[in-house]
One Martini backbone bead per residue (centre of mass of N, CA, C, O) as a GRO file, in nm:
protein
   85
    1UNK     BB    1  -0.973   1.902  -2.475
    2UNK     BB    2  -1.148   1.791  -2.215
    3UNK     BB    3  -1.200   1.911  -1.897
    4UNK     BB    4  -1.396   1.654  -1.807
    5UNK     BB    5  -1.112   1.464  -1.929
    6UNK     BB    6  -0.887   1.618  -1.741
    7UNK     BB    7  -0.748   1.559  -1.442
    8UNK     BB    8  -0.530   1.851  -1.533
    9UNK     BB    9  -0.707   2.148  -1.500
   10UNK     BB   10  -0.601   2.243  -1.198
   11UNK     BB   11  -0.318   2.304  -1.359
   12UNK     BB   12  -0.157   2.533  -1.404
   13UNK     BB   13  -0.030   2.622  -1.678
   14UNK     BB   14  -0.084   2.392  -1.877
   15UNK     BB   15  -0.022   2.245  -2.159
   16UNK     BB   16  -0.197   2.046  -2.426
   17UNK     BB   17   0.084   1.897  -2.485
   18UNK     BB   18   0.107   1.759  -2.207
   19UNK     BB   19  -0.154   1.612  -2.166
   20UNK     BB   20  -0.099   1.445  -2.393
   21UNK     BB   21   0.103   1.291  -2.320
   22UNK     BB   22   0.014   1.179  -2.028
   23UNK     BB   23  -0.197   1.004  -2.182
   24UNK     BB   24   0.016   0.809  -2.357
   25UNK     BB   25   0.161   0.719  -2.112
   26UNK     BB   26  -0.065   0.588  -1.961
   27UNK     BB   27  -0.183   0.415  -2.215
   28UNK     BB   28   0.076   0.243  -2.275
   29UNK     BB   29   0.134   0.124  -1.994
   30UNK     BB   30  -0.160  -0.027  -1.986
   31UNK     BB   31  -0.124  -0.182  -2.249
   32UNK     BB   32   0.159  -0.332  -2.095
   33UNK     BB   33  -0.028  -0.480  -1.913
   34UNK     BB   34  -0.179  -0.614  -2.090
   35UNK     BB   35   0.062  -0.751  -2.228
   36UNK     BB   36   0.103  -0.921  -2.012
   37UNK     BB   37  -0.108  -1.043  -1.897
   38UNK     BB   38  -0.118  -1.258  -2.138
   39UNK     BB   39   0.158  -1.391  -2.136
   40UNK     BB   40   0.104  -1.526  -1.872
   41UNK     BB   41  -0.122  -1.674  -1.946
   42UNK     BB   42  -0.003  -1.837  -2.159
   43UNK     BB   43   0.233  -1.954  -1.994
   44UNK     BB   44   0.071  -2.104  -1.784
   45UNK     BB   45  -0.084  -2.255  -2.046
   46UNK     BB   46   0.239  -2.417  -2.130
   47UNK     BB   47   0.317  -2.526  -1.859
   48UNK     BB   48   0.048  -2.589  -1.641
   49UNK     BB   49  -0.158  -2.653  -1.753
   50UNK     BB   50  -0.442  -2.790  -1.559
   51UNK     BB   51  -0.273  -2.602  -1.277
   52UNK     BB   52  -0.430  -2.355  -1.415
   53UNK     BB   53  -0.666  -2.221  -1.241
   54UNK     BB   54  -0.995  -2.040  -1.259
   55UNK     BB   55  -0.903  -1.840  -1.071
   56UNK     BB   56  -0.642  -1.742  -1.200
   57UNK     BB   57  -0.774  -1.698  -1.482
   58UNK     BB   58  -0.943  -1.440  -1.324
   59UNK     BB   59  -0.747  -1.270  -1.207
   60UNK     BB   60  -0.628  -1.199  -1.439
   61UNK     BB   61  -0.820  -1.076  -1.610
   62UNK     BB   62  -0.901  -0.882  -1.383
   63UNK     BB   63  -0.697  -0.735  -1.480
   64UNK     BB   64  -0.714  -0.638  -1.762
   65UNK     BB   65  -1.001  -0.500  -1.717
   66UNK     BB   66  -0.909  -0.274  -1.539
   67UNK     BB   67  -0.698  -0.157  -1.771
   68UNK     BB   68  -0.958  -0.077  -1.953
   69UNK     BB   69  -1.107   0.064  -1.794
   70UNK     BB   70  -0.923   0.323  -1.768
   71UNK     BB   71  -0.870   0.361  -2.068
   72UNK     BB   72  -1.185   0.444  -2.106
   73UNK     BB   73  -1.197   0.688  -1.933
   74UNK     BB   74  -0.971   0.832  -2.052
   75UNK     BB   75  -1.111   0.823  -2.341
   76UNK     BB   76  -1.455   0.846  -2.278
   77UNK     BB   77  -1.554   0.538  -2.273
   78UNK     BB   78  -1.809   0.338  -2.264
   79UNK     BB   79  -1.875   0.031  -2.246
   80UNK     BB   80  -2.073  -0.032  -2.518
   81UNK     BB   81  -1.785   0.080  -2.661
   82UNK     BB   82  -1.548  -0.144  -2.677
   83UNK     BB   83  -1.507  -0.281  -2.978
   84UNK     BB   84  -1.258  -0.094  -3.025
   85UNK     BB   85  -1.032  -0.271  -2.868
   0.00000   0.00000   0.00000
């Protein structure tokens, strides 16, 4: 593992197989954000139909790509390189 991709190269004595813990960890966390969010947003366009506003449905998105971005800096993707998720 990359100690320029690894925010914990800080502290002394970590294993490399606890930073990998800590990074699948992180990485679950994030994905199940984005699967809440999605739920959400389909949720709301099946109770909600037309009033569930382009405002709404921009700021879902932007949760979304927020934990994209995230799960990408973990894994030290760059943004042209999306199309692997």
């Amino acid at each position: 593992m990359d100690l320029v991709k690894n925010p914990y190269h800080k502290i002394p004595n970590i294993k490399p197989v606890v930073i990998e813990y800590i990074f699948k960890k992180e990485a679950s966390i994030s994905l199940a954000r984005i699967g809440n969010n999605i739920n959400q947003i389909a949720k709301r366009l099946n109770t909600l139909g037309g009033s569930y506003t382009s405002k709404e449905i921009k700021n879902d998105l932007e949760g979304i790509q927020s934990e994209m971005e995230f799960l990408r800096k973990m894994l030290g993707k760059k943004k042209d390189q999306e199309s692997d998720f």
